[in-house]
PDB file of N, CA, C, O and CB in Angstrom:
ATOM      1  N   UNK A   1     -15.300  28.294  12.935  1.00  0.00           N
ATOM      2  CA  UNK A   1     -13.935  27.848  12.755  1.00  0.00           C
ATOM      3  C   UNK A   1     -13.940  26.659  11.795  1.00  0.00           C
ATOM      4  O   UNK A   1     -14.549  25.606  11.984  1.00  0.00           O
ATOM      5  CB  UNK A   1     -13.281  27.474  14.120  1.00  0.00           C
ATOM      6  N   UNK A   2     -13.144  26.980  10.693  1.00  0.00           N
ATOM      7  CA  UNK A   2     -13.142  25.824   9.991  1.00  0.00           C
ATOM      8  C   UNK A   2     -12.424  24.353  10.353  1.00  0.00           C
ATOM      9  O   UNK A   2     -12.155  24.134  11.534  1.00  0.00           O
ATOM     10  CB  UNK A   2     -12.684  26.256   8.915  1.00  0.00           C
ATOM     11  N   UNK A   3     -12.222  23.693   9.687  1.00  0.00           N
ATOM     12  CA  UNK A   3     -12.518  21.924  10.496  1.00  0.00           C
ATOM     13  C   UNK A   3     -10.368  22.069   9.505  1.00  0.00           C
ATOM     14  O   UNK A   3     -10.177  22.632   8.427  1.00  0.00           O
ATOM     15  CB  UNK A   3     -14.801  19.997   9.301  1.00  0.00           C
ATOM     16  N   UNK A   4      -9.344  21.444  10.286  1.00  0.00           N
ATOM     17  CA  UNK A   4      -8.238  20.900   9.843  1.00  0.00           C
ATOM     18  C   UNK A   4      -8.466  19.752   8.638  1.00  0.00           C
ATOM     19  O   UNK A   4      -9.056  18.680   8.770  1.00  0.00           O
ATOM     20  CB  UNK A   4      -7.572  20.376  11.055  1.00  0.00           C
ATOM     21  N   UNK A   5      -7.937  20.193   7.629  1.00  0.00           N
ATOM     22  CA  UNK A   5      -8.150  18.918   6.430  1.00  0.00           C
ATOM     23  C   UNK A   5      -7.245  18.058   6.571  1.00  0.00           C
ATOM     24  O   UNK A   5      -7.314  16.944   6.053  1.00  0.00           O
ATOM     25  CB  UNK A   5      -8.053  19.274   4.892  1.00  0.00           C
ATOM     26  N   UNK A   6      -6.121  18.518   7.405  1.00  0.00           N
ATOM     27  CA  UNK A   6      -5.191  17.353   7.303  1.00  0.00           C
ATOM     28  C   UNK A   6      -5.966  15.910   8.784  1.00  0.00           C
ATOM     29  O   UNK A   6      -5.853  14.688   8.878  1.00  0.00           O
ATOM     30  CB  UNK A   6      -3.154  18.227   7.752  1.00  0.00           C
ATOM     31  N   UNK A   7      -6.555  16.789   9.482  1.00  0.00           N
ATOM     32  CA  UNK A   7      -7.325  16.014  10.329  1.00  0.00           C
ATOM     33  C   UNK A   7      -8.768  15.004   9.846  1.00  0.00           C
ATOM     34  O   UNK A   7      -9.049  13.852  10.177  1.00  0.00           O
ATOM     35  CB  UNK A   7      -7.700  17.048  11.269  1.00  0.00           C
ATOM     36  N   UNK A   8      -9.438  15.896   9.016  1.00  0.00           N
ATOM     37  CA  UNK A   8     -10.280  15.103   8.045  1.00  0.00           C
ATOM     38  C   UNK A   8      -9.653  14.170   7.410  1.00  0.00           C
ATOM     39  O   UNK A   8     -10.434  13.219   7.364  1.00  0.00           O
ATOM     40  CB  UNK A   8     -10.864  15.823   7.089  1.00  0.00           C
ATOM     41  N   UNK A   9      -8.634  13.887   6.866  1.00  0.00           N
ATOM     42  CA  UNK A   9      -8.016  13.093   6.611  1.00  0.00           C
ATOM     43  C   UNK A   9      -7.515  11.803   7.008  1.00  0.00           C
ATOM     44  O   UNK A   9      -7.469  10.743   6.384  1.00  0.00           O
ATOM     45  CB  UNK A   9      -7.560  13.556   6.486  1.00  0.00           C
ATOM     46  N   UNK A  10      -7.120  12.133   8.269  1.00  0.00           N
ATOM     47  CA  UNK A  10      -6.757  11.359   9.448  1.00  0.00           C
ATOM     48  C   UNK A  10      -7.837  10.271   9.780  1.00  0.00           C
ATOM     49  O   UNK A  10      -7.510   9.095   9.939  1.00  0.00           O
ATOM     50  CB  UNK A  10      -6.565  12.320  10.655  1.00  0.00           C
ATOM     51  N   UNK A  11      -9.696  10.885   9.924  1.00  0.00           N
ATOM     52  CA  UNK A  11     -10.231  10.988  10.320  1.00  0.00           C
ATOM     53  C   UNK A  11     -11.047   9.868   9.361  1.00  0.00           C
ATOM     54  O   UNK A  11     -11.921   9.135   9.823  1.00  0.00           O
ATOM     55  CB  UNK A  11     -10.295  12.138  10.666  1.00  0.00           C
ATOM     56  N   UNK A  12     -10.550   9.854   7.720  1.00  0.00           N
ATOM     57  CA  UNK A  12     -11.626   9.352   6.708  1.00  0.00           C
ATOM     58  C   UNK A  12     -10.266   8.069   6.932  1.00  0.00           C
ATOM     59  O   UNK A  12     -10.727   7.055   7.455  1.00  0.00           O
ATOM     60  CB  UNK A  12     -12.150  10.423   4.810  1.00  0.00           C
ATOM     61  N   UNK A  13      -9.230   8.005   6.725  1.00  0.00           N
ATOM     62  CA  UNK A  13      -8.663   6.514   6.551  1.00  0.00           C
ATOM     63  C   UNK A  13      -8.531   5.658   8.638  1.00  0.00           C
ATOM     64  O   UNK A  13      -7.962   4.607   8.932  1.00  0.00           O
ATOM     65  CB  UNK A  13      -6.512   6.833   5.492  1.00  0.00           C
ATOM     66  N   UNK A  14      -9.113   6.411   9.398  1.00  0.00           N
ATOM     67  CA  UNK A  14      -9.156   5.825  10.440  1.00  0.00           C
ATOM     68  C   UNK A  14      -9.566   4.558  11.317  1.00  0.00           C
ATOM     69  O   UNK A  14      -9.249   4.244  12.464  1.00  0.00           O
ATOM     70  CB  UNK A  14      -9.430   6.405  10.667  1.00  0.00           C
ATOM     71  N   UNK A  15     -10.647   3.744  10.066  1.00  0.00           N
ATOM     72  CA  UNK A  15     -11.061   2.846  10.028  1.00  0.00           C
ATOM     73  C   UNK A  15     -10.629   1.771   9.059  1.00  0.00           C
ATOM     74  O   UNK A  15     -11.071   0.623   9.103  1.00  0.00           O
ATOM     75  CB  UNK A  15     -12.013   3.160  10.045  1.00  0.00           C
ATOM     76  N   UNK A  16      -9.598   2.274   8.040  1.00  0.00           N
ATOM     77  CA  UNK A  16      -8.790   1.158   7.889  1.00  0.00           C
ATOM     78  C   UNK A  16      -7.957   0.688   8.263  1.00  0.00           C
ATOM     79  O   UNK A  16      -7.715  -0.519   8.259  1.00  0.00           O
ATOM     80  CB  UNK A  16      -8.496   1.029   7.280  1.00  0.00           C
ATOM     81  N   UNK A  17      -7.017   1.973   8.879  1.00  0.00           N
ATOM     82  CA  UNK A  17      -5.909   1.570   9.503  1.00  0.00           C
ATOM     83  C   UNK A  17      -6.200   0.568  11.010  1.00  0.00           C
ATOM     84  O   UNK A  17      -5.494  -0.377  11.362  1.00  0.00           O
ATOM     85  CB  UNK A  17      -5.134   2.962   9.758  1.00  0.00           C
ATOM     86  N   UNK A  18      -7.583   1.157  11.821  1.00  0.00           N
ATOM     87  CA  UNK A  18      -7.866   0.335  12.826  1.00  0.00           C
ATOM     88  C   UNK A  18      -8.650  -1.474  12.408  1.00  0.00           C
ATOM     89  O   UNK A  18      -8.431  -2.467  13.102  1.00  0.00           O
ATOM     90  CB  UNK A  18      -8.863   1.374  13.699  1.00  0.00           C
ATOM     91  N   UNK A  19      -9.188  -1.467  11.641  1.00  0.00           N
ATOM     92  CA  UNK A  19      -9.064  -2.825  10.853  1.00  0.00           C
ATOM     93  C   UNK A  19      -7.648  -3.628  10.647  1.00  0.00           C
ATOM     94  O   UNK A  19      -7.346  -4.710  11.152  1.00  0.00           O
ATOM     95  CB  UNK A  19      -9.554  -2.527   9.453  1.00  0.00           C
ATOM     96  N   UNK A  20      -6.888  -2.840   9.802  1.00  0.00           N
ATOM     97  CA  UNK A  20      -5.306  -3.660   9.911  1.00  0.00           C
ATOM     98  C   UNK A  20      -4.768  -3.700  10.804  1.00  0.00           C
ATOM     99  O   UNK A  20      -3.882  -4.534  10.991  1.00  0.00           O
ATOM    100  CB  UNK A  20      -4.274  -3.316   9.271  1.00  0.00           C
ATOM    101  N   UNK A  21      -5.172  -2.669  11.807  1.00  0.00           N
ATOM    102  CA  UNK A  21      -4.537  -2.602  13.249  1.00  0.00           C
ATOM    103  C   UNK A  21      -4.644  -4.151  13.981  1.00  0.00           C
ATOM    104  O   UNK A  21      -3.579  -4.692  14.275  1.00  0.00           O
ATOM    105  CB  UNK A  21      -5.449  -1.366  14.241  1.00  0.00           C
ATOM    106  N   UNK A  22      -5.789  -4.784  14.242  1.00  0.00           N
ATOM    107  CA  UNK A  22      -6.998  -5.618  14.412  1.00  0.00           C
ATOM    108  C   UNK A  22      -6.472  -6.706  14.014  1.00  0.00           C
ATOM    109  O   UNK A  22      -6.252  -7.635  14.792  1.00  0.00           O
ATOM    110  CB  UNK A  22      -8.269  -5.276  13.702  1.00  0.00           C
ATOM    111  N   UNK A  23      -6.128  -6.756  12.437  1.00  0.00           N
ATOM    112  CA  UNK A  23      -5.820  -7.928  12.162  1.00  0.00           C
ATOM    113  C   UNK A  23      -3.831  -8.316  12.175  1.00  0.00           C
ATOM    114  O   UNK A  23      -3.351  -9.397  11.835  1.00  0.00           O
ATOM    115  CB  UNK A  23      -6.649  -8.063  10.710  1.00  0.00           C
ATOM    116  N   UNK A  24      -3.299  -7.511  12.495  1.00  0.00           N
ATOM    117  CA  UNK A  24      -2.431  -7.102  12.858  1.00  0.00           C
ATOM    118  C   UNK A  24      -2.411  -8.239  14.261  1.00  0.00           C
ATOM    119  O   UNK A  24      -2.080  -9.413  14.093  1.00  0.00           O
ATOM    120  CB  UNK A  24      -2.524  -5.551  12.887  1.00  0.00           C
ATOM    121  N   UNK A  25      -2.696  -7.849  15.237  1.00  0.00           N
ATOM    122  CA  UNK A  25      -2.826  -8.181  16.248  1.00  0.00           C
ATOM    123  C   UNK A  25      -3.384  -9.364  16.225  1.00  0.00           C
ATOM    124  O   UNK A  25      -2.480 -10.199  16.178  1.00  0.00           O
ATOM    125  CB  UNK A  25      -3.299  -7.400  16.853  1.00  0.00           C
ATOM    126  N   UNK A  26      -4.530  -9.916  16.236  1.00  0.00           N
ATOM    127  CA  UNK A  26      -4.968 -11.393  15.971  1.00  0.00           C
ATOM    128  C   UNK A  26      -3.996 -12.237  15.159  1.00  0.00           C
ATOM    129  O   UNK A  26      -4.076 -13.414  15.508  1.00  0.00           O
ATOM    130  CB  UNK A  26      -6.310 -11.420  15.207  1.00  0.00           C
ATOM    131  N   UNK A  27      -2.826 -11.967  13.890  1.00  0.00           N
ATOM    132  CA  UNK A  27      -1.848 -12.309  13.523  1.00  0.00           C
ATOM    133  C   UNK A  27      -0.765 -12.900  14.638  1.00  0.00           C
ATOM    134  O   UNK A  27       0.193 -13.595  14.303  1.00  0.00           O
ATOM    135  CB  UNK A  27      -1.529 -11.317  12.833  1.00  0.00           C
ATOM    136  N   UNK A  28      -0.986 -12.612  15.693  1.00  0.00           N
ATOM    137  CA  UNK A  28       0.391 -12.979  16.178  1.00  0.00           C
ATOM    138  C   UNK A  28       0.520 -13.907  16.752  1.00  0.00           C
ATOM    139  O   UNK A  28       1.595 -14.005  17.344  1.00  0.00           O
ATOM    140  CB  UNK A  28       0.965 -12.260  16.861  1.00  0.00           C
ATOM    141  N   UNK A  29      -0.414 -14.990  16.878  1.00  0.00           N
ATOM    142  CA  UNK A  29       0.097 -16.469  16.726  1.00  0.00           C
ATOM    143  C   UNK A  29      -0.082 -17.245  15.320  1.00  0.00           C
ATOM    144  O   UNK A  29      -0.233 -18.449  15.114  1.00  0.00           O
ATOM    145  CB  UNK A  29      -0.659 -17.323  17.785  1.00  0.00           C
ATOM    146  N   UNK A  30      -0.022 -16.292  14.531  1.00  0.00           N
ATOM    147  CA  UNK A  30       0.094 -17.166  13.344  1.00  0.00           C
ATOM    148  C   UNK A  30       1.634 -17.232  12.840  1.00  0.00           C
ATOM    149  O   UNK A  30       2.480 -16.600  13.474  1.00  0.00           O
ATOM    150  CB  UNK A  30      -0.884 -16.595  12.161  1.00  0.00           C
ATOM    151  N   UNK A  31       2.024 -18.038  11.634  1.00  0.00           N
ATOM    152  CA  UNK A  31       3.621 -17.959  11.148  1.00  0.00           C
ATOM    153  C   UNK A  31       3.952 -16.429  10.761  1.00  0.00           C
ATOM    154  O   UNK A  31       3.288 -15.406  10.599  1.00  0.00           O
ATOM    155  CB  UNK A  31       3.934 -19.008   9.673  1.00  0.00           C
ATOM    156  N   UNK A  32       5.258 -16.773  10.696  1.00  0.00           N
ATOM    157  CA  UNK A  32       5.729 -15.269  10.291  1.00  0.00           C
ATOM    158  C   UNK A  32       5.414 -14.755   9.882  1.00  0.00           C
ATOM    159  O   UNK A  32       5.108 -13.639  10.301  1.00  0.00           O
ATOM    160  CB  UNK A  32       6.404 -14.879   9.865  1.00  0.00           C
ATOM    161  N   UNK A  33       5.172 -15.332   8.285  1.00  0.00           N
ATOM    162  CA  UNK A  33       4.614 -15.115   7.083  1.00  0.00           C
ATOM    163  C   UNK A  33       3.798 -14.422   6.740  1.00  0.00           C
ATOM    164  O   UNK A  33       3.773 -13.626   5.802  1.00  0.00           O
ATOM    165  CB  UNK A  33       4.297 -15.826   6.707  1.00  0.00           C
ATOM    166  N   UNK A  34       2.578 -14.849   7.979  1.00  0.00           N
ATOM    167  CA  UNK A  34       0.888 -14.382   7.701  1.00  0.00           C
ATOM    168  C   UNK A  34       1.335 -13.249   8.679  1.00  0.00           C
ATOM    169  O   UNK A  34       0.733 -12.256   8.271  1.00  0.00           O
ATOM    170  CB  UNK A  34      -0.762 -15.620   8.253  1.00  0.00           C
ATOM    171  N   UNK A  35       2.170 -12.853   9.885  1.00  0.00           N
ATOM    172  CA  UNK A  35       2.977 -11.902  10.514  1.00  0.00           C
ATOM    173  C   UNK A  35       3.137 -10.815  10.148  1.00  0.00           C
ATOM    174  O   UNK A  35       2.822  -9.753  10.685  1.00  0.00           O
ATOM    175  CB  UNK A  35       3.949 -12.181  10.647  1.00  0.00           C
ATOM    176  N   UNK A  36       3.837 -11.101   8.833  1.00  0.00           N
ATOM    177  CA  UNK A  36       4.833  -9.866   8.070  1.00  0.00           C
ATOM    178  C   UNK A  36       3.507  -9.501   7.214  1.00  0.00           C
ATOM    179  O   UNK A  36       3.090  -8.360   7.016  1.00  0.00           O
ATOM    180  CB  UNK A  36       6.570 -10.448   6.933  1.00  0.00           C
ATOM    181  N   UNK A  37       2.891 -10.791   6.716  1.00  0.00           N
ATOM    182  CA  UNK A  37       1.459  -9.970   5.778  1.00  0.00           C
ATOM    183  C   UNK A  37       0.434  -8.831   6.215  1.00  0.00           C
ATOM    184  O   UNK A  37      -0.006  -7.893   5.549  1.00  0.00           O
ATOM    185  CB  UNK A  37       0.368 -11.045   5.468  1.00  0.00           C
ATOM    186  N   UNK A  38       0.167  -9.227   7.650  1.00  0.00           N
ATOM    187  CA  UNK A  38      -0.453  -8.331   8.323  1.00  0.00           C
ATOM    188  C   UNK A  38       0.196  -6.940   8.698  1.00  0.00           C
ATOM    189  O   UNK A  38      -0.515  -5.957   8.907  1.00  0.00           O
ATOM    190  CB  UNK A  38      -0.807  -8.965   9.344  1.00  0.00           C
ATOM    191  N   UNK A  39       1.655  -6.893   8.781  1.00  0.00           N
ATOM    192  CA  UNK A  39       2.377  -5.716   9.264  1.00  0.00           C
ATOM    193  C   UNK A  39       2.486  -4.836   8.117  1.00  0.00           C
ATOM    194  O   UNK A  39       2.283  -3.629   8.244  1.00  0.00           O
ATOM    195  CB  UNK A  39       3.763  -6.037   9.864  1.00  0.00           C
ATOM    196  N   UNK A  40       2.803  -5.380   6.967  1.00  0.00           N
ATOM    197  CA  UNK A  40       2.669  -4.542   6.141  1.00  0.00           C
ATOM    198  C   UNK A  40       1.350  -3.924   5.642  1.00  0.00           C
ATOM    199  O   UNK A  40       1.146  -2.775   5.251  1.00  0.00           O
ATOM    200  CB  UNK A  40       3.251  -4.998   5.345  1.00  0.00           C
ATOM    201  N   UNK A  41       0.260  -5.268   5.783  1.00  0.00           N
ATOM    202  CA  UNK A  41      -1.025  -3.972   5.344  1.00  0.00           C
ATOM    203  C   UNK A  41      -1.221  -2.866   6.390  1.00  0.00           C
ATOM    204  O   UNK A  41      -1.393  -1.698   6.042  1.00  0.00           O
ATOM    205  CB  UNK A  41      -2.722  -4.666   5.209  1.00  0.00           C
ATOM    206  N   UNK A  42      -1.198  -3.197   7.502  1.00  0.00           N
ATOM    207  CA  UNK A  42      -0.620  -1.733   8.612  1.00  0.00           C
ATOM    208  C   UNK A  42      -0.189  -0.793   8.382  1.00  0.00           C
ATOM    209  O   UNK A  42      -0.713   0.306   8.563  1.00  0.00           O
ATOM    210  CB  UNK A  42       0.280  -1.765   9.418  1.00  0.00           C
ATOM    211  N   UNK A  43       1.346  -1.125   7.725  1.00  0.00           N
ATOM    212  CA  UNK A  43       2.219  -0.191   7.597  1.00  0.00           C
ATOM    213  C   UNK A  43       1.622   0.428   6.276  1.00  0.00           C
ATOM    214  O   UNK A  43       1.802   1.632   6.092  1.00  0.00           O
ATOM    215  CB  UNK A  43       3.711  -0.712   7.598  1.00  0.00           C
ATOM    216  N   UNK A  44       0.868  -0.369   5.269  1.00  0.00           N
ATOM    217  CA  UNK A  44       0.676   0.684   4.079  1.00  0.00           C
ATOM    218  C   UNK A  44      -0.795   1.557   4.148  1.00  0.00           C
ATOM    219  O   UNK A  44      -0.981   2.605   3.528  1.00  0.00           O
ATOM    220  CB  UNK A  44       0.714  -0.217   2.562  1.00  0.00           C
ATOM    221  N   UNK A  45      -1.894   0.833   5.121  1.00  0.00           N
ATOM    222  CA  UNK A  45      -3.022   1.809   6.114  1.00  0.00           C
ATOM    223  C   UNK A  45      -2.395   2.717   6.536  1.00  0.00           C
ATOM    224  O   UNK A  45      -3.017   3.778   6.508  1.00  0.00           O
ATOM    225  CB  UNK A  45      -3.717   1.233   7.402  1.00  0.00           C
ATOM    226  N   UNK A  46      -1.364   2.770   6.943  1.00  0.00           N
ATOM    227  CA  UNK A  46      -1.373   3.909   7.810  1.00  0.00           C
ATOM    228  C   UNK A  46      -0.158   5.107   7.328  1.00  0.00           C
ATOM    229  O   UNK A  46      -0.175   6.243   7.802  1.00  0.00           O
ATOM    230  CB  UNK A  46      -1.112   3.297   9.376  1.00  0.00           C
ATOM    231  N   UNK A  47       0.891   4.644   6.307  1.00  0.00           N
ATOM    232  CA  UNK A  47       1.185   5.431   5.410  1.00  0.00           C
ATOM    233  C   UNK A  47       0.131   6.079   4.460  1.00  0.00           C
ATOM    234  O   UNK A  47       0.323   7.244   4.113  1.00  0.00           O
ATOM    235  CB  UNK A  47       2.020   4.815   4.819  1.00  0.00           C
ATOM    236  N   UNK A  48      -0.678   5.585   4.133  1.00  0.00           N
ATOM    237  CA  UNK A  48      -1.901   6.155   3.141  1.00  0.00           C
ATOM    238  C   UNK A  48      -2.644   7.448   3.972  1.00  0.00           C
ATOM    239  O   UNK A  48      -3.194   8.480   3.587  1.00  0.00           O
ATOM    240  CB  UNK A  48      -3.218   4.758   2.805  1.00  0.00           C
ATOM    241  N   UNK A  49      -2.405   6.926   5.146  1.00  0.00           N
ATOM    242  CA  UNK A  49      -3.225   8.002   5.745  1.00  0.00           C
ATOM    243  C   UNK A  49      -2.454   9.171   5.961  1.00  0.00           C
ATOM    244  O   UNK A  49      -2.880  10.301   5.720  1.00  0.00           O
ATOM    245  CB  UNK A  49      -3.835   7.608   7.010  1.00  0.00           C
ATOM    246  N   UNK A  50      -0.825   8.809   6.611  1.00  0.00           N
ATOM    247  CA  UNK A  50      -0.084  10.265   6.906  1.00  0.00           C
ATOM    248  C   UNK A  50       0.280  10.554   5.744  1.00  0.00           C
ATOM    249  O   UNK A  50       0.675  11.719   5.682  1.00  0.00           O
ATOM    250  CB  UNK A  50       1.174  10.370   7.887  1.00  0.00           C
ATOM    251  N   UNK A  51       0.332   9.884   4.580  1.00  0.00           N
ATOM    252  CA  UNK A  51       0.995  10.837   3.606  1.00  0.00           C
ATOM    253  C   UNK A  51      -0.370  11.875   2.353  1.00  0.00           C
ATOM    254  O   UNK A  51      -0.183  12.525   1.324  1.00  0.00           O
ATOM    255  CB  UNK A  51       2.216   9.557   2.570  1.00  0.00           C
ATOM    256  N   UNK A  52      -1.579  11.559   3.114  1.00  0.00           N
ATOM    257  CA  UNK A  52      -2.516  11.968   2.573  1.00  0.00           C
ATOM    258  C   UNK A  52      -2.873  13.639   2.502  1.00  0.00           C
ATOM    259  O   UNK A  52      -2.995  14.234   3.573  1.00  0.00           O
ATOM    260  CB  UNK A  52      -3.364  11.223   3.130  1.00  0.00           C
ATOM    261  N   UNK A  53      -3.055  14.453   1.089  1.00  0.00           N
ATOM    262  CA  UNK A  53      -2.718  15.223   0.490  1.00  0.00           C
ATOM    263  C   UNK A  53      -4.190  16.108   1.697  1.00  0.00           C
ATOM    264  O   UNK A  53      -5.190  15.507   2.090  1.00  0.00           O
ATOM    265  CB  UNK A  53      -2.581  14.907  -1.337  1.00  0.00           C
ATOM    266  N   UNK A  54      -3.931  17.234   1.940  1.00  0.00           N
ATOM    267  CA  UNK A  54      -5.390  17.861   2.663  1.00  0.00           C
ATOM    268  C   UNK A  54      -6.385  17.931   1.545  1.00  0.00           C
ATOM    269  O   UNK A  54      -6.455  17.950   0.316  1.00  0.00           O
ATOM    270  CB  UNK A  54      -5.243  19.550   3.374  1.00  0.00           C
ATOM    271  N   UNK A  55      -7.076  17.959   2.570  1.00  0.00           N
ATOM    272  CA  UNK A  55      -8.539  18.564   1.573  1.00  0.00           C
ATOM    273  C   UNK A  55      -8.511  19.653   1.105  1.00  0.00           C
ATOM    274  O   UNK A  55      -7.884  20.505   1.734  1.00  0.00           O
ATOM    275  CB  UNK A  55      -9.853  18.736   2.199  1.00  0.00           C
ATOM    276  N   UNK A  56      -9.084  19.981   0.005  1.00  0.00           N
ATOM    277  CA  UNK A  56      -8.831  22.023   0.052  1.00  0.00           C
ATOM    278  C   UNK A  56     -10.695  22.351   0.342  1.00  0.00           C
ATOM    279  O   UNK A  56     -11.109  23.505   0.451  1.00  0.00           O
ATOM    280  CB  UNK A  56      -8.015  23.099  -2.344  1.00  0.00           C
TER     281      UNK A  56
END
């Protein structure tokens, strides 16, 4: 059975998004600022990943 590429996918940016996840979280006693900095590298980890094209 072959392997889901859209899951390989998932699978290869999964460790960035859990890094920003990470720092995400340790962010939240810092100012807003450094707040919103962290949420967005999140939000663009983890858009990179769902909007990522399959493997063929």
């Amino acid at each position: 059975m072959s392997e889901d590429p859209r899951e390989t996918a998932i699978e290869a940016g999964q460790p960035e998004v859990e890094a920003a996840l990470a720092n995400l979280a340790s962010a939240a006693d810092q100012p807003l600022a450094a707040q919103a900095d962290a949420f967005e590298a999140f939000h663009a980890a983890l858009t990179h990943v769902l909007d990522a094209e399959p493997a063929e």
